[in-house]
N, C-alpha and C positions, 0 to 999 in steps of 0.2 A: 561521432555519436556512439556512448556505451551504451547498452542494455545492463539491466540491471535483476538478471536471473543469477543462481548462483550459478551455471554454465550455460552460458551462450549454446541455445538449439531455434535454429527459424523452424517457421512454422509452417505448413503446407501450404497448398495453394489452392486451398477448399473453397468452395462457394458455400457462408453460411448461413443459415435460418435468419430471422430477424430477431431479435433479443425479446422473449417472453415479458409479458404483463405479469405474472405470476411472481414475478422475483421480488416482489416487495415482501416487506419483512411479516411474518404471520403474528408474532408475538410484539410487543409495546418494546421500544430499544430499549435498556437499559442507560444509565449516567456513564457508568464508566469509569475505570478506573479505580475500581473497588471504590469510589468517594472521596479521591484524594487527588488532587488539584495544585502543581505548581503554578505557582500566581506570577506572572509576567515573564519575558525574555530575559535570559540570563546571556550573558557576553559570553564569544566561543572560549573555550580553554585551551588554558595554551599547552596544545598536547598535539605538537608537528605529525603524528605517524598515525595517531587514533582516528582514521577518517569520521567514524561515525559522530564524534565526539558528545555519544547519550550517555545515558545511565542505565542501569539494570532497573527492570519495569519489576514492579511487585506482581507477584505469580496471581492469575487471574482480574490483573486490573485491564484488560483489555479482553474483554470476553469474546467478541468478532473476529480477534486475528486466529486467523489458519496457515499451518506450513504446509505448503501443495508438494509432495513427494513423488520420487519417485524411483522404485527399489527401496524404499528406506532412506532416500538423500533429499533432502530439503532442495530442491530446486529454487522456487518462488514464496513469496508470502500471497496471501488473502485475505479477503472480508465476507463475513456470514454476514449476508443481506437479506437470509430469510434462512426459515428451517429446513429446505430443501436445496438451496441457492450460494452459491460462494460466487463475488465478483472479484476479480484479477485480472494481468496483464495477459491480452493476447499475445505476443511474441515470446513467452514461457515455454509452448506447449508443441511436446509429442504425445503426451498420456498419465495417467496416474491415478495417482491417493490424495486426500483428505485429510488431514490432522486436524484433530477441531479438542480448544482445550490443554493445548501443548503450551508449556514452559520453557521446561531445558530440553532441549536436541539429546537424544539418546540415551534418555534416562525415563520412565513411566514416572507421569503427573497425576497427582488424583485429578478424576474426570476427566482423562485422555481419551479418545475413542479416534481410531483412525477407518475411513469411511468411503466404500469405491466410488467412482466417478463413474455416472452415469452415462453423459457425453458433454461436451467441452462444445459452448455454441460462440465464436472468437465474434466480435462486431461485423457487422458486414460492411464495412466501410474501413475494416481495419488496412492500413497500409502498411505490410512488414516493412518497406525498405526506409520511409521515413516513419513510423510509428504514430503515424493521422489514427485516430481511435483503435490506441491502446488497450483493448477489456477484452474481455471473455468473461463468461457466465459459464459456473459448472456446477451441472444437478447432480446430486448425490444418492446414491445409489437409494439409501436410507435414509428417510426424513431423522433431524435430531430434536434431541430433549431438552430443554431450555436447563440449567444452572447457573449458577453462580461463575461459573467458567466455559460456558455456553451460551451465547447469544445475538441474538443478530444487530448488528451496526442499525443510526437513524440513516436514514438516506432523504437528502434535499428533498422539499416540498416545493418551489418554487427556482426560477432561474437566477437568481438574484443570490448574490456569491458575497463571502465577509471582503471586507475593503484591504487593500494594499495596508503591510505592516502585521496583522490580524499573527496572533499566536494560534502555531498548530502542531499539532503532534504528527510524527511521525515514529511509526513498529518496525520491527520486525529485527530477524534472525544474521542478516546482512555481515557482509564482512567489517573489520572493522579497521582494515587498512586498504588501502589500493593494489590494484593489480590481483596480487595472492596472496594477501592478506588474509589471516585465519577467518571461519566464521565465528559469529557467536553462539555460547553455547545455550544462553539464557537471553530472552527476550529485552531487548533494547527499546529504550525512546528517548527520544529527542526532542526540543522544540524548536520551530523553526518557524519565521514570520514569512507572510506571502508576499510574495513580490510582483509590483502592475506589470502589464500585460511589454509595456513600452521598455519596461526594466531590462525584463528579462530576453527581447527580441533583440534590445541593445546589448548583451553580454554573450549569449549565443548564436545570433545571427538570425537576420528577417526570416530566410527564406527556409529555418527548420522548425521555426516554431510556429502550428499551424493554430488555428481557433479550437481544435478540439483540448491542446497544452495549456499549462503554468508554470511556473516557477515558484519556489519555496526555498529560502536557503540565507545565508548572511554570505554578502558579495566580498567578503572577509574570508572567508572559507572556516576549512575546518569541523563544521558540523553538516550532515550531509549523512542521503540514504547510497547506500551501493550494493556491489555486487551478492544478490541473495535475496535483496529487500523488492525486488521488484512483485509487481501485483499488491505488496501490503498498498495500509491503508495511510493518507492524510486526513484526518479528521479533527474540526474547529468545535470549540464549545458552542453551542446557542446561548448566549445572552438571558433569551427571557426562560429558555425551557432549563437549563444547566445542562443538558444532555451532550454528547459527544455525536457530531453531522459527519456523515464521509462527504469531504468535498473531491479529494484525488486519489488515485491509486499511481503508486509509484512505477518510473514509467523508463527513461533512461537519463544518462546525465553526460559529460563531457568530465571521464578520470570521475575523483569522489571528493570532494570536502577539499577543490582545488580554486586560490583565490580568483575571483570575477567570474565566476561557474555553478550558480548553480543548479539542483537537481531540479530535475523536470518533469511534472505529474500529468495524467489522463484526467480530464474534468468527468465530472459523474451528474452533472448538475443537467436537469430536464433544457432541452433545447439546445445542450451543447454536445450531445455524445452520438 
């Protein structure tokens, strides 16, 4: 089992609060993606060493995602679930920053604002040593201001999740080969179909993939989130609303973009977290 921070740090052995009501989104989610929408699954490419095997996102088409730092180092990704609220992967965390509005890694994006973290509440259920609920929630020092490159993810209304095959994106800054493979310097996505519950227990094993897991990925390899991408977002269109839903937050995987393996998300969906 990899983690999927861009450096492996466990997390303490805190007894946490319960996860706030408060974290839902204050403003209406926006579509996403600036408005621009690849239409269906595209076949992995054949590029052996690119684990990510995404493309480069257009600056601001993902308004939600956040790089959680720390010193100025991208540790993890996230998601603005509301304007005071960022949800991510529990096993990320010693401490940090905020990026909210970031593009390229070490270069100032118009509307970058990086933002202290108030405190860090991990799931109280989380299991560092198998990664049974994956999240943390972290308040931010500073309530933010909604933009065009600021704004908070929709998050699931109901338990009821898109069906096995379902196109979904996955962000973030992740490396883009295995092992020590560089990161990226500009925000990545990918798409990647979900995979049933049955799939994916059959290609990583019964007894690590618990009810709070998913699977996302082509059993082909080759496209796939890794090291750096962990806490970003998996997020499906709605159908009838067109909007962008977080269903996972990326969580860990077995190596990256490796055939019969794939990446493994933290559900977010009411009843499952």
């Amino acid at each position: 089992m990899t983690a999927r921070p861009a450096r492996p740090n466990p997390p303490g052995g805190r007894t946490p609060p319960p996860l706030p009501a408060t974290a839902m989104p204050a403003t209406p989610c926006p579509p996403g993606r600036g408005g621009v929408l690849a239409v269906g699954l595209q076949d992995p490419p054949s590029h052996p060493g690119r684990i990510m095997g995404g493309s480069v996102a257009l600056q601001g088409a993902w308004p939600w995602l956040v790089s959680v730092q720390l010193h100025g180092e991208l540790m993890c990704g996230g998601v603005l679930v509301g304007l005071s609220w960022v949800l991510t992967a529990a096993h990320c965390f010693l401490a940090w920053t905020v990026v909210v509005g970031d593009h390229e890694l070490g270069k100032p994006s118009a509307g970058e604002q990086a933002v202290p973290v108030r405190r860090i509440l991990p799931h109280p259920k989380f299991n560092p040593k198998t990664f049974h609920g994956d999240l943390a929630l972290l308040e931010l020092a500073v309530p933010l201001v909604p933009s065009p490159t600021i704004s908070p993810v929709c998050l699931p209304s109901s338990p009821a999740e898109p069906s096995p095959g379902t196109a979904c994106y996955i962000v973030g800054w992740g490396s883009l080969y295995e092992a020590e493979g560089p990161a990226a310097n500009v925000v990545m996505e990918a798409q990647v179909p979900l995979l049933s519950q049955e799939t994916c227990r059959g290609a990583l094993g019964r007894d690590l993939i618990t009810n709070t897991m998913f699977c996302a990925g082509y059993l082909s390899g080759g496209i796939d989130s890794c090291q750096g991408d962990s806490g970003g977002p998996l997020a499906c269109r709605d159908p009838s609303s067109h909007r962008f839903v977080l269903y996972g937050i990326t969580s860990w995987g077995d190596g990256c973009g490796e055939r019969g393996k794939p990446g493994v998300y933290t559900r977010v969906t009411p009843g499952h977290t």
